[in-house]
C-alpha positions in Angstrom: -5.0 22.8 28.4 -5.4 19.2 28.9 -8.3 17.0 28.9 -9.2 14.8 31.6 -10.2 11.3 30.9 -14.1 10.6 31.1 -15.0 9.2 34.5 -14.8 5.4 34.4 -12.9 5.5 31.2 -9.1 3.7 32.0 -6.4 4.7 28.6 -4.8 1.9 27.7 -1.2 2.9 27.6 0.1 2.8 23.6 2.6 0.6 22.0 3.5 2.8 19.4 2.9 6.7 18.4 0.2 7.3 16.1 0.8 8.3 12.6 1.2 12.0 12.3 -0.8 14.5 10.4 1.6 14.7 7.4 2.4 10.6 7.5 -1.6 10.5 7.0 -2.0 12.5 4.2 1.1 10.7 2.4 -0.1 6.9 2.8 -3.8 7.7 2.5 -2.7 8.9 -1.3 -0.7 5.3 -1.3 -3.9 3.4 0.4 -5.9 5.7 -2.6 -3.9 4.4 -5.3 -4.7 0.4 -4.6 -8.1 1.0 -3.3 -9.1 0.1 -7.5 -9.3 -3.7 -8.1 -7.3 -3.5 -11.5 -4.6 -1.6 -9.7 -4.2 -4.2 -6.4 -4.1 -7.2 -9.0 -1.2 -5.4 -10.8 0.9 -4.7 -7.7 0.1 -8.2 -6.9 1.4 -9.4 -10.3 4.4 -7.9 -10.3 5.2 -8.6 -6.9 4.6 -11.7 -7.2 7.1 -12.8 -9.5 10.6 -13.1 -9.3 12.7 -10.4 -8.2 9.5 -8.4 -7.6 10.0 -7.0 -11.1 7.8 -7.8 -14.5 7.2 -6.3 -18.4 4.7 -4.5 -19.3 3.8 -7.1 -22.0 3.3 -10.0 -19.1 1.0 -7.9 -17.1 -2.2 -8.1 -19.2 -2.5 -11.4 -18.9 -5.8 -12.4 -17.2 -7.2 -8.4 -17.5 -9.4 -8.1 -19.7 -9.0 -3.8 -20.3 -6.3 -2.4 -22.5 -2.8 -1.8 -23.3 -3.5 2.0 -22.6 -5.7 1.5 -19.4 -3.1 -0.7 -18.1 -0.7 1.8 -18.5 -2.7 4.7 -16.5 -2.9 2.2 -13.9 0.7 1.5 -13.3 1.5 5.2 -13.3 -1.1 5.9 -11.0 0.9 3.1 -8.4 3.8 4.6 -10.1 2.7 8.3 -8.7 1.9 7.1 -5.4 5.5 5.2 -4.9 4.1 1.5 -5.2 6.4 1.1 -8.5 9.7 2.3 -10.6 9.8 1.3 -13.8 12.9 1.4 -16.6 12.8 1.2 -20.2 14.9 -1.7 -21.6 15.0 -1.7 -25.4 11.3 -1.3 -26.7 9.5 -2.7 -23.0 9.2 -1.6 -19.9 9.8 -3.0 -16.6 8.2 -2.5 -13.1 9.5 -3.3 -9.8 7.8 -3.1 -6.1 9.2 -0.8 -4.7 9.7 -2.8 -1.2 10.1 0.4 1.4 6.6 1.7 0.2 4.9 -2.0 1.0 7.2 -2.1 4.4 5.5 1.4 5.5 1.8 0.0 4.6 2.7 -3.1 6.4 3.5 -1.1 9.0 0.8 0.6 9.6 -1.3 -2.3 9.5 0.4 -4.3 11.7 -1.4 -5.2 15.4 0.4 -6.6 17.8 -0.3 -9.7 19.3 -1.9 -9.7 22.8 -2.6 -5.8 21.8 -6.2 -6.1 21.1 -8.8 -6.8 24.0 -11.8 -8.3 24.5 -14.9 -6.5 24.2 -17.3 -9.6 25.2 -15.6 -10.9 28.3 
């Protein structure tokens, strides 16, 4: 059974499918995972050096929590597929994962010319 549209109400045709039920669930857990402060400015960190990749021993520079909270934090972004990390020796490394921050980016992306004016 369809719906008909409300009388006076014109659909504006879409330039993309929505996300799915299943593709909701999965990035809101991602979305979830930076929605803390501590963990956005970590991602950030790392990202923003070069090769998108940093030690564990540069990244509590500026954060004023510790070694052990620091660490919860990564794995949380680690859990949600933000991060991958390898041991090298006695440190560990994390690296953006870039295909996770492509799908967020895609999400959030508006078109231009897509949005209208409400106050014409």
């Amino acid at each position: 059974m369809s719906v008909s549209p409300v009388e006076g109400c014109s659909s504006a045709p879409r330039i993309r499918e929505p996300l799915s039920a299943a593709t909701s669930v999965e990035l809101a857990a991602v979305f979830k995972a930076l929605s803390d402060p501590v963990r956005l400015r970590l991602l950030s960190s790392i990202a923003s050096r070069a090769g998108q990749e940093a030690c564990v021993c540069d990244l509590s520079e500026g954060i004023e929590l510790s070694q052990p909270t620091i660490s919860h934090h990564l794995k949380v972004l680690r859990g949600a597929g933000l991060l991958t990390s390898e041991r090298r020796a006695s440190w560990v490394y994390y690296r953006v994962v870039p295909e996770t921050l492509r799908r967020l980016s895609e999400v959030l992306l508006v078109q231009s010319g897509a949005a209208t004016e409400v106050d014409a």
